[in-house]
N, C-alpha and C positions, 0 to 999 in steps of 0.2 A: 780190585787191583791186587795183583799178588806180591808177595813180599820175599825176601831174600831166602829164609826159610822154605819158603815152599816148595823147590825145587828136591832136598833133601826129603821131604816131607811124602811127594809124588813118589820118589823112587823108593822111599819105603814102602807103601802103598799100595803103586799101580805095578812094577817089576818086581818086588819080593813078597811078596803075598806070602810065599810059601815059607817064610821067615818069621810072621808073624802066631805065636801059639796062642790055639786056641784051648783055650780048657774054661776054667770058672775064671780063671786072669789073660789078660793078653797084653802083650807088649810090642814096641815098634822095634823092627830090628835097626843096630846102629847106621846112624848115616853114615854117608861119604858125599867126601865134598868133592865138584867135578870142577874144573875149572873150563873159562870158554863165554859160557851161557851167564848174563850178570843176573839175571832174572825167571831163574827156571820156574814154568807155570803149568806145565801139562805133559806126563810121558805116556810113555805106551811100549809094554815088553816086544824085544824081538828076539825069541831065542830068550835061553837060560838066562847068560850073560851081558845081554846089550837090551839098552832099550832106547827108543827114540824121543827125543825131549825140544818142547816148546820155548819160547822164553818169549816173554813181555815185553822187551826191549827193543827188540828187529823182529825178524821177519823171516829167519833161517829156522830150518829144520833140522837138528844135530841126532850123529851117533853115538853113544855114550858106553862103554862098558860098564855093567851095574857095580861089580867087586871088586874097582880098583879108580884111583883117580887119573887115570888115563886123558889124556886131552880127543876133545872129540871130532869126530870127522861131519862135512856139512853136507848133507844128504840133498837139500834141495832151498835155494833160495826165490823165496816165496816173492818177492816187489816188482817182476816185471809179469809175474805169473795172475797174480789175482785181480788184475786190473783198475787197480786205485792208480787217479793220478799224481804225480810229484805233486809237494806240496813249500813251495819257498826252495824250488830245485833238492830236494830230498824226499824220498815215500817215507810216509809218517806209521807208526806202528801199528799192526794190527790188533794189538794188545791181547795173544792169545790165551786164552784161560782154562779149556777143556779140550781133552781129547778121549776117543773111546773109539773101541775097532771091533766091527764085523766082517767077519771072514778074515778074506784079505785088503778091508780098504778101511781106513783111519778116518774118522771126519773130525773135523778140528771146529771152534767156538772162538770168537773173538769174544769180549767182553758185553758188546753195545751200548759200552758207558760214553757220558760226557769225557773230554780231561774231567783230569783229580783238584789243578790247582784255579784252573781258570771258568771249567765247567763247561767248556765249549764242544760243538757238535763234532765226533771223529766217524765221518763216515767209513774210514778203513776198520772200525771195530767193530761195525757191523757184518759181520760177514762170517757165514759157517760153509765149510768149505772140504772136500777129500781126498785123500792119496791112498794109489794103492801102494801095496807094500811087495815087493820082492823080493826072494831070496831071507835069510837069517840070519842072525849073529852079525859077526863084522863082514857079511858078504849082504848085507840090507842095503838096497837100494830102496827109491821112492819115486811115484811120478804123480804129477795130478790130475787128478780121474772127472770127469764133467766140466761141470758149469759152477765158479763160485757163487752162493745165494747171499742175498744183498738183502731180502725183505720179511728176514722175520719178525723182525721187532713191529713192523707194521701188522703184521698177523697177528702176533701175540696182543697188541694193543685192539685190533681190531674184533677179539673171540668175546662172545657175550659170556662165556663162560666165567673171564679173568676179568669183567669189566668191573668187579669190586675191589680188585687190588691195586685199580687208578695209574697203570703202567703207564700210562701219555703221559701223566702228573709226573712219575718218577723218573723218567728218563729226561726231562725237563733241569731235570737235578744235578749237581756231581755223585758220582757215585757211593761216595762217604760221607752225603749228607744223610739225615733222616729222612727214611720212604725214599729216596733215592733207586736206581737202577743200575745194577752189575750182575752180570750173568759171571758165576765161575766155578760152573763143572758142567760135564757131558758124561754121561753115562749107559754103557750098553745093556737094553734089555731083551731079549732076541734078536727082532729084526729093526724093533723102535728105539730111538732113545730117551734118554731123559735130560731134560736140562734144568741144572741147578741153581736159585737164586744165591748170591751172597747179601743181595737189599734189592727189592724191600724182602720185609718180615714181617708179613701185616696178622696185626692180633700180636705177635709173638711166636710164631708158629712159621716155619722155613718152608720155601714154596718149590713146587716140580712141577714141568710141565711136561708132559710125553708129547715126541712128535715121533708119530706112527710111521712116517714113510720118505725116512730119509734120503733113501736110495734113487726114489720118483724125484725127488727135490732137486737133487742134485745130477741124475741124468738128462732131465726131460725138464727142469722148471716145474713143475707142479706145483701147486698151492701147497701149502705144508698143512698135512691133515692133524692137526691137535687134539691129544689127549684130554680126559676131565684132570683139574689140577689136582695135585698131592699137597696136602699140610702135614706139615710134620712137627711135631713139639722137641725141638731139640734144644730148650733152657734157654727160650728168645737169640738162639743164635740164627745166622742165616749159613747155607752148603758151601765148604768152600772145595770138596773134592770128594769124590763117590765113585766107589769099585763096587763091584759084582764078586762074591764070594759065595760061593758053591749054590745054597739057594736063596742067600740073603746078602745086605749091601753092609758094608762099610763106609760110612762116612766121616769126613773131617767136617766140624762146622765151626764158622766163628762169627766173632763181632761183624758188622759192618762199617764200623769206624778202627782207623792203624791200628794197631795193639799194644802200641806206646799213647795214644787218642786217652784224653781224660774221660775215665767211667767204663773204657772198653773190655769187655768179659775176656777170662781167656780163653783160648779155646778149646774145644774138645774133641776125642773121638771117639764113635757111636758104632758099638759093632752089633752085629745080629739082632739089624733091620730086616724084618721079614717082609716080600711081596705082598704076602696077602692082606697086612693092615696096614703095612708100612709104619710096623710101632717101634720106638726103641727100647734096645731089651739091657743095654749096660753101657756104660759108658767112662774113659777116662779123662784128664784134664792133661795136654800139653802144652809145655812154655816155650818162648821164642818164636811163637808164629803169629 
């Protein structure tokens, strides 16, 4: 589940990258607060100065100018588009949590959590889903590209590869229980992605899974062909957000329980993760997320 922070957190992240120095220290360049979105969870640059932002709350797509609190214009509303039905005469959230773009097309992540309070099943969060992208800057448009996919959580539950980190169990769960299930990052690696757990964290150790062929998934239905999984020792936290940076990732990681939750670590972020071991090579501590 993403938190108010997050939003700030993403567009430091995934739209200024180039703001963030890199030498033997690195630092986050300063937020800005957007107004609009209550729950920003996932962006993606368009152009220098704009990038495109998720929130957790609905189920729009907004434009955002990065260097100024600018109010944002709504690119594309997602509730008649993705095919979930009303629920109590209202579409219920999709709870977006990742987004990551090849070429020109975006593919976005719901969570595939329970609710938070009650723990009940939300079939609109399962769903990963793509747009393509239009045009730049404040002349971005969006449209939605295929078919939304509805069953991956069944795949991931179903790969013998992942059958020790008891995903039917966890997803059983609310998402901020312990061993619980919430997916909250999406990540480009060429043509594949990666998707990031925020729980479980089984061992201690933060879980990836590639899925190699997004692209089939989403034009054609395809089976989603699944990578071997990724463990990562990020100080028993679990991903809550991952870019690609030139040949290695950045990542945010944190608790899986609030960050106000009694005993909850705070979080960090982990730069020059390399491909090839997927180790981390330094890391800092950020508050309020």
């Amino acid at each position: 589940m993403a938190l108010m922070m997050k939003a700030r957190l993403i567009l430091a992240l995934m739209t200024s990258l180039a703001e963030i120095l890199w030498s033997a220290d690195f630092q986050l360049s300063q937020p800005v607060k957007h107004p609009g979105a209550p729950d920003g969870s996932a962006g993606v640059a368009s152009g220098t100065n704009h990038f495109i932002d998720a929130c957790d709350e609905d189920n729009l797509l907004r434009l955002y100018p990065s260097d100024t609190d600018g109010k944002p214009k709504v690119l594309l509303d997602l509730n008649q588009l993705l095919g979930f039905p009303k629920d109590n005469g209202e579409f219920k959230e999709c709870d977006l949590e990742g987004a990551a773009r090849i070429g020109d097309r975006i593919y976005w992540i719901g969570s595939h959590s329970r609710s938070g309070k009650k723990g009940k099943v939300q079939p609109s969060r399962q769903v990963l889903f793509a747009t393509k992208v239009i045009g730049v800057g404040e002349e971005t448009k969006l449209e939605l590209v295929g078919k939304p996919f509805k069953g991956l959580l069944n795949a991931l539950i179903d790969d013998e590869r992942l059958k020790s980190f008891k995903l039917e169990e966890a997803a059983g769960k609310k998402p901020e229980e312990p061993r619980g299930l919430n997916i909250e990052s999406l990540c480009a690696d060429g043509e594949s992605l990666l998707i990031g757990f925020r729980n479980p964290v089984p061992d201690g150790k933060a879980l990836l899974v590639p899925l190699k062929n997004p692209a089939a998934v989403i034009d054609s239905g395809a089976s989603p062909m699944l990578g071997d999984p990724i463990r990562l020792d990020l100080r028993g936290l679990g991903i809550r957000d991952m870019a690609r940076w030139r040949e290695e990732f950045i990542i945010v990681a944190g608790d899986f329980r609030d960050r106000k939750a009694e005993g909850a670590q705070p979080s960090r972020l982990f730069g020059g993760v390399a491909k090839a071991r997927m180790r981390r090579r330094r890391s800092m501590a950020i508050s309020g997320i």
